[in-house]
C-alpha positions as CSV (number, residue, x, y, z in Angstrom):
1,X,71.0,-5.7,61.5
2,X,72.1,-8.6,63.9
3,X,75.9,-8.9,63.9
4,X,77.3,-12.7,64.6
5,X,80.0,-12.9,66.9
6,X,82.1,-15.6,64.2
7,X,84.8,-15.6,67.2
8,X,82.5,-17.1,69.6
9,X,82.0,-20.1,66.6
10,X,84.9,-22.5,66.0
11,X,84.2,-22.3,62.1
12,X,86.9,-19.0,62.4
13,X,89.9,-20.1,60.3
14,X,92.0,-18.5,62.7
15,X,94.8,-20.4,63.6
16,X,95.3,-21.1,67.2
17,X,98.6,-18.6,67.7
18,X,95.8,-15.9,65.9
19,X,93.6,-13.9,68.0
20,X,89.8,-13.7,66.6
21,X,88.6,-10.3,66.3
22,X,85.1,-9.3,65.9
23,X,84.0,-7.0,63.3
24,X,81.0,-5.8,62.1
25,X,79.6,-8.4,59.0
26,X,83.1,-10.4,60.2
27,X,86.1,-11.0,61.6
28,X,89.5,-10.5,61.4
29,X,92.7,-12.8,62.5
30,X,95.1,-10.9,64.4
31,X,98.5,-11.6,65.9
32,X,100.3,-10.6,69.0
33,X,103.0,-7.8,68.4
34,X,105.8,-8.8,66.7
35,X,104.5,-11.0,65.4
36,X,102.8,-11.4,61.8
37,X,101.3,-14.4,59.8
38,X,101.3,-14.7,55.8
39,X,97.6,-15.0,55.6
40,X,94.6,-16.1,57.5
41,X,94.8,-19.2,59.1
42,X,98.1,-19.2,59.1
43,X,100.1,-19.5,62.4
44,X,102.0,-16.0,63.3
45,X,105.7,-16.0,63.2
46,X,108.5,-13.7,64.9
47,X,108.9,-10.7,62.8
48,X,113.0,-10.3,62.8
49,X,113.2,-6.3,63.6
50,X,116.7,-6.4,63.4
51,X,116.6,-7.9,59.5
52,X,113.6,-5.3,58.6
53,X,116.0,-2.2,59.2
54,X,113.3,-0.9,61.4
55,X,115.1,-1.3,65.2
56,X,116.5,2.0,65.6
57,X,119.5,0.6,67.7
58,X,122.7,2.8,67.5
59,X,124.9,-0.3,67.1
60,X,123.5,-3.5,67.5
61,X,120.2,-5.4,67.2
62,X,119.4,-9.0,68.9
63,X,116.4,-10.0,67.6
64,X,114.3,-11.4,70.2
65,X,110.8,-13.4,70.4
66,X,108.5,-10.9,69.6
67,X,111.1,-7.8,69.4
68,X,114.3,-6.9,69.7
69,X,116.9,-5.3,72.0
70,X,119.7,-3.3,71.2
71,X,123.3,-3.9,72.2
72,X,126.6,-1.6,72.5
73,X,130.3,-2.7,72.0
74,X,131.9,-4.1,75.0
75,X,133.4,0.0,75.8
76,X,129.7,1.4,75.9
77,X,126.5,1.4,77.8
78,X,123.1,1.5,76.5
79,X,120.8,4.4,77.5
80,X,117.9,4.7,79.3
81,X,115.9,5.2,75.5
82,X,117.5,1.6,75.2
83,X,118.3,2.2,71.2
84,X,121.5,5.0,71.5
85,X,124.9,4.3,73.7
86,X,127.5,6.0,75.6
87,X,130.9,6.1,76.9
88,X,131.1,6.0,80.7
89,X,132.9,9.1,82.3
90,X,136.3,7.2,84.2
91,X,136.7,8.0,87.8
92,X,139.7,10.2,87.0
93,X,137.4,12.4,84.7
94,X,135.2,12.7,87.6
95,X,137.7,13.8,90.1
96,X,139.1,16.2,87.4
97,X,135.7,17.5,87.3
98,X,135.0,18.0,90.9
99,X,138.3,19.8,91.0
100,X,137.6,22.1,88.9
101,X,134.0,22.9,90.0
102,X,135.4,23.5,93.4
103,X,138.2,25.6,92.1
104,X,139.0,28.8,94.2
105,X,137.6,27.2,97.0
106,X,139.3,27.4,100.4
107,X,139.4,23.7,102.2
108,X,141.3,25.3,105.1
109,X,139.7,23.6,108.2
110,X,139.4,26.1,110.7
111,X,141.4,25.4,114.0
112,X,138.9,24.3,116.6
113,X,137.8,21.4,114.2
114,X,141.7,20.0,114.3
115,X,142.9,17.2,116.4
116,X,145.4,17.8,118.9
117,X,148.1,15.1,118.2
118,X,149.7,14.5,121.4
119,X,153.4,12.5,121.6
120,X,153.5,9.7,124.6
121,X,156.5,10.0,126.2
């Protein structure tokens, strides 16, 4: 059985923001992700993630052309999975930290490593 390519024929109804795909006895009219189109030959519109409930963002959704993005309050910072957020450590948190993990610790320089201060008379 000889399969037509209908894509390569301009009588495909697909609209022209619609790819053509070739099947076998047909075709099929597809749209880019995030996209999606009502029916065949009609032209594909921006499927609003954030509106669908299916983003996964922690806080926020910002519905973008052809996905989304996900946004933390102004306090936060978004994580490297780009859905979840976090609180920054502060610096003091981080010194407290460093304190503590070098607790017991001698910082005594020894002797020869100490500058001589010298008075000018």
């Amino acid at each position: 059985m000889l399969n037509i390519d209908e894509c390569l024929l301009e009588s495909n109804a697909c609209h022209s923001t619609q790819a053509c795909e070739n099947a076998a006895g047909g075709y099929r009219c597809a749209c880019p992700a995030g996209y999606a189109a009502r029916g065949g030959g009609q032209r594909c519109l921006d499927i609003n993630e954030c509106s669908t409930g299916a983003h996964g963002c922690q806080f926020a959704c910002v519905n973008t052309a052809g996905g989304h993005v996900c946004a933390c309050p102004a306090h936060m910072r978004l994580r490297s999975d780009r859905r979840t957020c976090y609180t920054p450590t502060s610096y003091h948190r981080q010194v407290e930290e460093i304190d503590s993990e070098y607790a017991g610790i001698s910082m005594d320089i020894p002797a020869k490593y100490m500058k001589q201060s010298r008075s000018v008379t």
